[in-house]
Every structure is written in structure tokens, then in C-alpha cells.
N, CA and C of each residue as an Amber inpcrd file, in Angstrom:
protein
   432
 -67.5930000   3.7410000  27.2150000 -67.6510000   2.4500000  26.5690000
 -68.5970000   2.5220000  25.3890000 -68.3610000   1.7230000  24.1850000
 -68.9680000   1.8240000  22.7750000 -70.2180000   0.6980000  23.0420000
 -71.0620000   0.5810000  22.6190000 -71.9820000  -0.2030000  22.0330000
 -71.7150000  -1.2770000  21.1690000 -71.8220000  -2.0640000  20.9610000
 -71.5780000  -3.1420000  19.6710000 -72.3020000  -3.0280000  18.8130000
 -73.6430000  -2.0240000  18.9430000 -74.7790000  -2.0530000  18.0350000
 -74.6460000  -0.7340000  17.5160000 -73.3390000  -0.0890000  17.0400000
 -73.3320000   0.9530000  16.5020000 -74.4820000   1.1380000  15.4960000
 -75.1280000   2.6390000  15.1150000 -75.6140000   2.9390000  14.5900000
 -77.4110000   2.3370000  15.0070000 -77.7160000   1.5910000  15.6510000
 -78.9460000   1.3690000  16.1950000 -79.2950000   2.1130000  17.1920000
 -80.7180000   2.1250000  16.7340000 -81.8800000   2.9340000  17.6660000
 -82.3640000   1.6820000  18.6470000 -82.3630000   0.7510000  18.9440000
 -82.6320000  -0.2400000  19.9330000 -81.8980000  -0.1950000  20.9940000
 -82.7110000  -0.2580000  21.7850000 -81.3730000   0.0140000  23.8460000
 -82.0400000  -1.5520000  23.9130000 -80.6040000  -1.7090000  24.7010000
 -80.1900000  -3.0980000  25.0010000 -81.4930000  -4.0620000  25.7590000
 -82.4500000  -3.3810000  26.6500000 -83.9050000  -3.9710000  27.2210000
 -84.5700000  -4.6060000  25.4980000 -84.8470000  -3.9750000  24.6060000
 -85.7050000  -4.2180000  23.6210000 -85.1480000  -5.3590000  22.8890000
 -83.9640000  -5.4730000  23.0890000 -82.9830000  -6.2380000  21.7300000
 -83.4080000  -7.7870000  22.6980000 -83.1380000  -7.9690000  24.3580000
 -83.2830000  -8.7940000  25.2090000 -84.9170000  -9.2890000  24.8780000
 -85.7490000  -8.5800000  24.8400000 -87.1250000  -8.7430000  25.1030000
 -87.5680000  -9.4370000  23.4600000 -86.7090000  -8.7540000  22.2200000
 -87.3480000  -9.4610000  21.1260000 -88.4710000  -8.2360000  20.7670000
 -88.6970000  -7.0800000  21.3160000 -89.6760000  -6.4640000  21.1280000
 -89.5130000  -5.5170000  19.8050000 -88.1800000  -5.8260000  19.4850000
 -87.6320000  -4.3370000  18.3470000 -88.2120000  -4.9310000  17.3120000
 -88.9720000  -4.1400000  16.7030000 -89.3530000  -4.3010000  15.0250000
 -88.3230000  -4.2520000  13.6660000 -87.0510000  -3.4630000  14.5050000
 -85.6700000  -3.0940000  13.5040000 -85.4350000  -4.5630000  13.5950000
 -85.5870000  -5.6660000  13.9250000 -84.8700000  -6.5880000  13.9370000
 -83.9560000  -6.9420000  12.4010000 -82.7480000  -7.3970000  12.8360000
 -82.2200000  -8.1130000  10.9260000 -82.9080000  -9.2070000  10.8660000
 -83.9590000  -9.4810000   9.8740000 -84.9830000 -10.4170000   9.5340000
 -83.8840000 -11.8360000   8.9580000 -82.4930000 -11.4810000   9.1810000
 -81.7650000 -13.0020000   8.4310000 -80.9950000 -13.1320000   9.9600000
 -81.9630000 -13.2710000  11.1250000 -81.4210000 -13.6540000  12.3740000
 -81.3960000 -15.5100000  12.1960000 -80.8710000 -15.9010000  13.4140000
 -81.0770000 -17.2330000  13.9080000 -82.2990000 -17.8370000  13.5410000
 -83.1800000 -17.6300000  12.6720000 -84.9800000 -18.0270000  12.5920000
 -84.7600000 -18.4890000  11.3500000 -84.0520000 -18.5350000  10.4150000
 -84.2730000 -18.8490000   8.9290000 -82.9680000 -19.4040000   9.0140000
 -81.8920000 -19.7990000  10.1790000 -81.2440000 -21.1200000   9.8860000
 -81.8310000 -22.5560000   9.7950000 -82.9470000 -22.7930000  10.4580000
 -82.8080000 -23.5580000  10.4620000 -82.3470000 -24.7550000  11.2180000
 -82.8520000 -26.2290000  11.6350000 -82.2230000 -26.9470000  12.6710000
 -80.7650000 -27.4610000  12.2160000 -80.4880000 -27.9330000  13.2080000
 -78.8160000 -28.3550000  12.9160000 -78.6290000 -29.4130000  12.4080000
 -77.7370000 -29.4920000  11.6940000 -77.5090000 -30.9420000  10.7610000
 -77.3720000 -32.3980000  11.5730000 -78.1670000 -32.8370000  11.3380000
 -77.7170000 -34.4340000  12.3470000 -76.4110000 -34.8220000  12.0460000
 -76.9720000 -35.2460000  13.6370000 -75.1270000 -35.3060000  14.4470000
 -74.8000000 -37.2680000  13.9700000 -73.5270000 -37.1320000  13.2890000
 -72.6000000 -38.4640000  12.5790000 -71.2290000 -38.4020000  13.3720000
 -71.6390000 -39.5810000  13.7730000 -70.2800000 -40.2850000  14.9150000
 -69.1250000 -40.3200000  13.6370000 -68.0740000 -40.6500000  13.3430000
 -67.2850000 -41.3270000  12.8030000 -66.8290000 -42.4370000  13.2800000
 -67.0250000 -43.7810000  12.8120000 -66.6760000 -44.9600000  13.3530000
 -64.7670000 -45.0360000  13.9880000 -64.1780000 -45.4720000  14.6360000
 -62.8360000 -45.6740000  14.5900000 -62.3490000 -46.9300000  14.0330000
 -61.1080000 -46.5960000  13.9260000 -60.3930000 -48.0740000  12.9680000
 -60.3010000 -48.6240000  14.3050000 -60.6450000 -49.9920000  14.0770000
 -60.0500000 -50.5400000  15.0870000 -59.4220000 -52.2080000  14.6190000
 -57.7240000 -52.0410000  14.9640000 -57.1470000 -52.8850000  14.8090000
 -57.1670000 -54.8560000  15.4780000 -56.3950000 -55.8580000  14.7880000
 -56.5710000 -56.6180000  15.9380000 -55.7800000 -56.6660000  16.8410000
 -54.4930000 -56.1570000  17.0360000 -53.9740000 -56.1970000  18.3450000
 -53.6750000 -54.4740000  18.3040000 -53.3630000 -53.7750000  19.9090000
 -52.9410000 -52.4590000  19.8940000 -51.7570000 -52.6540000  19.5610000
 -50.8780000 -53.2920000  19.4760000 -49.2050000 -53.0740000  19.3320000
 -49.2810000 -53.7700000  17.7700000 -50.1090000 -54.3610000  17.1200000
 -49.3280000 -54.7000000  15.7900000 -50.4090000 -54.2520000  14.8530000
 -50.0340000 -53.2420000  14.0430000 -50.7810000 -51.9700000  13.2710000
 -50.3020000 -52.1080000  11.9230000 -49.3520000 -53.5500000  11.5110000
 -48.9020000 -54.3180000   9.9630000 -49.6410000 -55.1900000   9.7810000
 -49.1340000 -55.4390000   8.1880000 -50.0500000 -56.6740000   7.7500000
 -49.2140000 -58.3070000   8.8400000 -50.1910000 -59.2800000   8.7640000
 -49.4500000 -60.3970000   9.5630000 -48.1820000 -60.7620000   8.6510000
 -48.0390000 -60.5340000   7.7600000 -46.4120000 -60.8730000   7.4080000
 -45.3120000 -60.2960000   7.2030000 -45.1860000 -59.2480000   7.9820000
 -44.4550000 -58.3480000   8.4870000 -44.1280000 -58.0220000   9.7880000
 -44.6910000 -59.2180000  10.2740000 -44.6220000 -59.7500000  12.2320000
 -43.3440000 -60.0800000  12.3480000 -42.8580000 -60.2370000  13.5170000
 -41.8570000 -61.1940000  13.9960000 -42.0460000 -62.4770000  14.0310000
 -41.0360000 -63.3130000  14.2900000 -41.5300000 -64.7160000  14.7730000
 -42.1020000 -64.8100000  16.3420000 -41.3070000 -63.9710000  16.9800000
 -42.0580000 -64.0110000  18.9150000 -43.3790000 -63.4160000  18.6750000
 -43.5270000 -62.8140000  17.5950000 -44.9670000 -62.0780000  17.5710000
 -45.5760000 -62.5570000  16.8350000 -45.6790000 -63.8170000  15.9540000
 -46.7200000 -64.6070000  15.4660000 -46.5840000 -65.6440000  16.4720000
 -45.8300000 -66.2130000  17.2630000 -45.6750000 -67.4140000  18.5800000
 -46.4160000 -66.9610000  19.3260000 -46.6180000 -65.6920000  19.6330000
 -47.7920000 -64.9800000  20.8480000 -48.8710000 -65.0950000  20.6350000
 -49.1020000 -64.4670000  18.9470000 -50.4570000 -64.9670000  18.7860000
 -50.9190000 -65.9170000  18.7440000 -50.0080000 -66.9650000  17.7890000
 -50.3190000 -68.4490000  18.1340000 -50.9620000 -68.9060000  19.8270000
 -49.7720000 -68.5880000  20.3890000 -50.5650000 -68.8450000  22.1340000
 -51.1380000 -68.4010000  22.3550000 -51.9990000 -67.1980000  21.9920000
 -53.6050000 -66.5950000  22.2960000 -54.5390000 -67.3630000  21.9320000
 -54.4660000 -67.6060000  20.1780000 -55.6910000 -68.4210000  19.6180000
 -55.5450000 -69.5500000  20.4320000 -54.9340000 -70.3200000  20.7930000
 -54.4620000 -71.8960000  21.4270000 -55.1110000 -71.7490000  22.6230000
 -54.8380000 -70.5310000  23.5930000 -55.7030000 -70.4510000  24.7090000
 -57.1580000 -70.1630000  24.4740000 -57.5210000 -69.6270000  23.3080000
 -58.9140000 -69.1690000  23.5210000 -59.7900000 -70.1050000  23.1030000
 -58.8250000 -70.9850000  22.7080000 -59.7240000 -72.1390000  21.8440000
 -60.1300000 -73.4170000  22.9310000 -59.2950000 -73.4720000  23.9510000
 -59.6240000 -74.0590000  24.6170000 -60.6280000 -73.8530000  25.9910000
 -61.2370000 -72.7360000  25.0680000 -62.1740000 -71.9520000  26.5810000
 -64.1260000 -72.6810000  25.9320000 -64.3050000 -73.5020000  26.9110000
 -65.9480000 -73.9420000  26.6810000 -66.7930000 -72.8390000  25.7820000
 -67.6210000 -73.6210000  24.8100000 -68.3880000 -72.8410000  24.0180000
 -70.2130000 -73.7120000  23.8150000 -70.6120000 -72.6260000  23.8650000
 -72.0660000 -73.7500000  23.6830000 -72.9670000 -72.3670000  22.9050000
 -74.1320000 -72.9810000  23.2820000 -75.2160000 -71.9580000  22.4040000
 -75.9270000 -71.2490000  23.6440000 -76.4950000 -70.4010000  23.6840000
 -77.8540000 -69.3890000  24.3930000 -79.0240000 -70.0840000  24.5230000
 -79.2040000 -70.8180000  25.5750000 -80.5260000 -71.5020000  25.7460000
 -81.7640000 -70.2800000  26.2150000 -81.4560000 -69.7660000  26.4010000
 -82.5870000 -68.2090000  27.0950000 -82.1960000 -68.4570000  28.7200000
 -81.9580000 -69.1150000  29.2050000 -81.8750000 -69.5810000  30.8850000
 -80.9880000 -68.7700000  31.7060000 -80.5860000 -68.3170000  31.1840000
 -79.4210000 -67.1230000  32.2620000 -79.6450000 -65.6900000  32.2080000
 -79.0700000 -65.4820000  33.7620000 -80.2780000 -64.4340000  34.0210000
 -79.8430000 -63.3440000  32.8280000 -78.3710000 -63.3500000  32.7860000
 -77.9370000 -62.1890000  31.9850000 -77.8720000 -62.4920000  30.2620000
 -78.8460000 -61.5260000  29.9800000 -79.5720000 -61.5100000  28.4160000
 -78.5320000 -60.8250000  27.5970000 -77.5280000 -60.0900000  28.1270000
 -76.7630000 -59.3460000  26.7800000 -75.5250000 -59.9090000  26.9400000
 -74.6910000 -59.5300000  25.8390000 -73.2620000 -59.3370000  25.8760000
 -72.6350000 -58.4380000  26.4680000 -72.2830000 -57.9700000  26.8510000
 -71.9580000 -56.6520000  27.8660000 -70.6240000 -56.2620000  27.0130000
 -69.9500000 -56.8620000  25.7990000 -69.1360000 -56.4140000  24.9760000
 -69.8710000 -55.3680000  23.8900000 -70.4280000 -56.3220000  23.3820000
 -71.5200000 -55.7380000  21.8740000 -72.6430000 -54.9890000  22.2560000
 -73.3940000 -55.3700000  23.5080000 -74.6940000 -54.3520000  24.1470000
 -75.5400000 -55.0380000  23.8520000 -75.2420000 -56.1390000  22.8450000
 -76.6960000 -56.7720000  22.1150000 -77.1880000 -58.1680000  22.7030000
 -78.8140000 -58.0150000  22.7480000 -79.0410000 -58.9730000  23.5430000
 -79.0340000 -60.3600000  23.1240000 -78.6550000 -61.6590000  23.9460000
 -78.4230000 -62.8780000  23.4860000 -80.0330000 -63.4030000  22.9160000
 -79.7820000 -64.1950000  21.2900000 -81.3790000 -64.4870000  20.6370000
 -80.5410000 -66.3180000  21.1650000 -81.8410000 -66.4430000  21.4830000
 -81.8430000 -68.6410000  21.8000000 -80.7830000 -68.8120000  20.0470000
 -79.6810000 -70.0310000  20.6260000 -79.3270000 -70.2570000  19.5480000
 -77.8690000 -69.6240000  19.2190000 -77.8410000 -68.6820000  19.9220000
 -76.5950000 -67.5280000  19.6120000 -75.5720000 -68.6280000  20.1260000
 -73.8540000 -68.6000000  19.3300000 -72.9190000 -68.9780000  20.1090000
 -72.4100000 -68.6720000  20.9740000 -72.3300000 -68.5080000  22.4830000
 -71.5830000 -67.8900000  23.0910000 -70.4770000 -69.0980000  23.8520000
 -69.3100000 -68.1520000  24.3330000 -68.1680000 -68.7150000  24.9190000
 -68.2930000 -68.4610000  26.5120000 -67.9290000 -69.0580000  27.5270000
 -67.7920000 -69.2870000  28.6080000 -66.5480000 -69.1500000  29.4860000
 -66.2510000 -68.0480000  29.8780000 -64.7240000 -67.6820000  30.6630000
 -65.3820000 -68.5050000  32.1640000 -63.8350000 -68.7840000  32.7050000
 -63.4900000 -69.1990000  33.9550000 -64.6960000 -68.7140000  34.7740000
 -65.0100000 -67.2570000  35.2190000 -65.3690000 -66.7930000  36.0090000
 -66.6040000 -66.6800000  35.8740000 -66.8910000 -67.7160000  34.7450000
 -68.6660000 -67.8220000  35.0830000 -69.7280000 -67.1700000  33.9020000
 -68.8670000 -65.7480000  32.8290000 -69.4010000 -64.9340000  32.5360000
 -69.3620000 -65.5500000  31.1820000 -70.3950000 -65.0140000  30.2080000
 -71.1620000 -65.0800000  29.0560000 -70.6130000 -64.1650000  28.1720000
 -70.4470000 -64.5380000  26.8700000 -70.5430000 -63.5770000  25.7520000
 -70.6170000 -64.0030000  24.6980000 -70.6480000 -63.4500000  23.6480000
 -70.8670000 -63.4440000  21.9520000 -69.1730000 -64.4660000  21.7980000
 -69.2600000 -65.7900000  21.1520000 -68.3350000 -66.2350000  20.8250000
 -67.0960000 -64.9210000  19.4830000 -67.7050000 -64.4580000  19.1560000
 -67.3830000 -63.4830000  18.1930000 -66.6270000 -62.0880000  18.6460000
 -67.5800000 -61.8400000  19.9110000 -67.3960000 -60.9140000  20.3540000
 -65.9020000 -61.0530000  21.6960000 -66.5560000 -61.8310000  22.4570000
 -65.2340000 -62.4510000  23.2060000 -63.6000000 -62.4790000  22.7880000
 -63.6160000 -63.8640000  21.3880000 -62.7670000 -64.2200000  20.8860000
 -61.8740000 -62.8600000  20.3990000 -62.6770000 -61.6220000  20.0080000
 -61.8890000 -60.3760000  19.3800000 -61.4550000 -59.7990000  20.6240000
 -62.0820000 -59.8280000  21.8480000 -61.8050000 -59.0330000  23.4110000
 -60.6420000 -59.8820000  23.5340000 -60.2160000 -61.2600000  23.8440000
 -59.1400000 -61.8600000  24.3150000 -57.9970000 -61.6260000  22.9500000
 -58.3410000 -61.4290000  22.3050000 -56.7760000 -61.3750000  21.2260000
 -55.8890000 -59.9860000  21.7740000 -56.7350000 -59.0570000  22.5640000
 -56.3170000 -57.5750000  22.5340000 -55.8040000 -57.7650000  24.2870000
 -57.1610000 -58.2280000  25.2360000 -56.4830000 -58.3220000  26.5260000
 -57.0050000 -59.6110000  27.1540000 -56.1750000 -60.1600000  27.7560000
 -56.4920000 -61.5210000  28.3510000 -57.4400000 -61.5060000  30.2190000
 -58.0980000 -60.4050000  30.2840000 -58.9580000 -60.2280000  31.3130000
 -60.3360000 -60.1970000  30.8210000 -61.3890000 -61.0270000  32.0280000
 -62.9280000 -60.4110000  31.2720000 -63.3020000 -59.5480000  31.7080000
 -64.1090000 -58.9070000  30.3260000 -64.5550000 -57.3800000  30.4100000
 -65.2650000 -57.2990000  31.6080000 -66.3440000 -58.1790000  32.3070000
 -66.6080000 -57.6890000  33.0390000 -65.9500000 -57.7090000  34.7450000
 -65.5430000 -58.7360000  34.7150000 -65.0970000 -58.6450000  36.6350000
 -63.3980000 -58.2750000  36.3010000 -63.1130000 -58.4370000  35.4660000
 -61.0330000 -58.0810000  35.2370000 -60.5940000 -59.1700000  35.5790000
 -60.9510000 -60.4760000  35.9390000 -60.4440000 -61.5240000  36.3210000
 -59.2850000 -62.1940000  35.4670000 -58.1010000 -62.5290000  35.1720000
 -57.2860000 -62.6320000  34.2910000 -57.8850000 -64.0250000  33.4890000
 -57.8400000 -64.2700000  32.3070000 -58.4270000 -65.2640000  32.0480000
 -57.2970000 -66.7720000  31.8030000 -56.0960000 -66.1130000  31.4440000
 -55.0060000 -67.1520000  31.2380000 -54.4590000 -67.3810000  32.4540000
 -54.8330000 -66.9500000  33.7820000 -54.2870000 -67.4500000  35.0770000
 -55.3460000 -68.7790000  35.1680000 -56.7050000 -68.2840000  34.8970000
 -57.8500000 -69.2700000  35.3350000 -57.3470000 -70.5650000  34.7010000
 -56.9250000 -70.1670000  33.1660000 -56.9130000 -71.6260000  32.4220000
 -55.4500000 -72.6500000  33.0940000 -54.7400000 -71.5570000  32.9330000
 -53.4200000 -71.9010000  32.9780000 -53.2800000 -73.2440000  34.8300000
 -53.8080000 -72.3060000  35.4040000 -53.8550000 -73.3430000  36.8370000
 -55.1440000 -74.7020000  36.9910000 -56.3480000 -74.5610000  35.9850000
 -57.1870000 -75.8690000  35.4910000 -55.9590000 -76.6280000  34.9590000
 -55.0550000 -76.6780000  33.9590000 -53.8110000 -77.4140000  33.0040000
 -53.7090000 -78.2280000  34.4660000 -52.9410000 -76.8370000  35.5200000
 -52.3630000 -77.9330000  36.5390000 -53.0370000 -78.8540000  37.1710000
 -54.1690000 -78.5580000  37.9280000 -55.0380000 -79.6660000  38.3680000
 -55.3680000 -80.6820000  37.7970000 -55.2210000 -80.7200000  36.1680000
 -55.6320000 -82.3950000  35.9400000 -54.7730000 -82.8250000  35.5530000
């Protein structure tokens, strides 16, 4: 079997240990640290299935959306008094400042009116328990 280090006087203990003086002086030491690490953001659309401009929709597919905004609009909205136990959005990560708008799903849970309103255009469950949110509303209609 060949060596990879043809033509060197270094046995493989010295090269391990760092002890060889032959070293090639343009090793790993004069690279240098690594370039900071850059996420690339993703596109992100408002619905997954419609990737056109809105006037290039269908009519069942501007009627859908229509019945999204119509449902979401009718979901309670108030401001961030500081009083609840849970301080963030659990959409955005960011924590609620006194004052913030947030919206109020069926099931009790909190979020960024902003942040919400963009979560329900895409899926009609909340992010956090999966609870469907247009069953919740849809059966309140019936009760009153």
C-alpha cells in the first residue's frame, strides 16, 4: 500500500502529533474563521395553492377567500393588557408589549392580530392546540 504523503520524510505518528517542522506553512492556520453563516429568507406566499396575482383567480377561488376574510373578521379582537399568563405569540416568537392588537380564537388562545389573520388565510386550525377554528365559529352561528 502507497502513502498519500509521497515523497515525505514524516511517518504518520509526527504528522498526528503536529510535531513535524516540514509542515506546509499554508495549512488550515492562515484560513482563517469561516464566513458567517446567512439564512436565506423564503418566499412566502398568501395562500399555498394560489402562487398568481389575485386577478388571475377563479371566481370559486376569490368566493373562498371572500369566506375566509368574512370568518376571520368575525373572530373577537382587543389589545394586550399584560394579564395573561402567556406573553408571546407562539406564531411570530415575539413577546406581547401592553397595547399590542391581538385576536382571540375559540379555544381560548392569543395572538398577534397580524400574525393570526396571515395563519388563518393559509389554514383554518390554531397553531397551537389544532383545534379547527371554522367548526368553533360555525356551531356559535348555530346557538344564537
Amino acid at each position: 500500500m502507497g502513502n498519500c504523503l509521497k515523497g515525505s520524510t514524516a511517518d504518520d505518528i509526527s504528522l498526528l502529533r503536529g510535531s513535524d517542522s516540514t509542515r506546509d506553512s499554508s495549512s488550515s492556520d492562515q484560513l482563517g474563521p469561516p464566513p458567517p453563516y446567512q439564512e436565506s429568507l423564503p418566499v412566502y406566499y398568501p395562500s399555498p395553492n394560489v402562487s398568481r396575482p389575485v386577478t388571475q383567480l377563479t371566481e370559486e377561488e376569490q368566493v373562498k377567500i371572500a369566506k375566509r376574510i368574512g370568518l376571520i373578521q368575525h373572530l373577537p379582537t382587543g389589545t394586550y393588557d399584560g394579564c395573561k399568563k402567556n406573553r408571546e405569540c407562539v406564531i411570530c416568537m415575539i413577546e406581547f408589549m401592553i397595547n399590542d392588537p391581538v385576536r382571540y380564537l375559540p379555544c381560548m388562545h392569543t395572538y398577534h392580530v397580524e400574525c393570526i389573520d396571515d395563519w388563518l388565510m393559509r389554514s383554518f386550525t390554531c397553531p397551537s392546540c389544532m383545534e379547527p377554528v371554522d367548526a368553533a365559529l360555525l356551531t356559535s352561528y348555530e346557538t344564537n
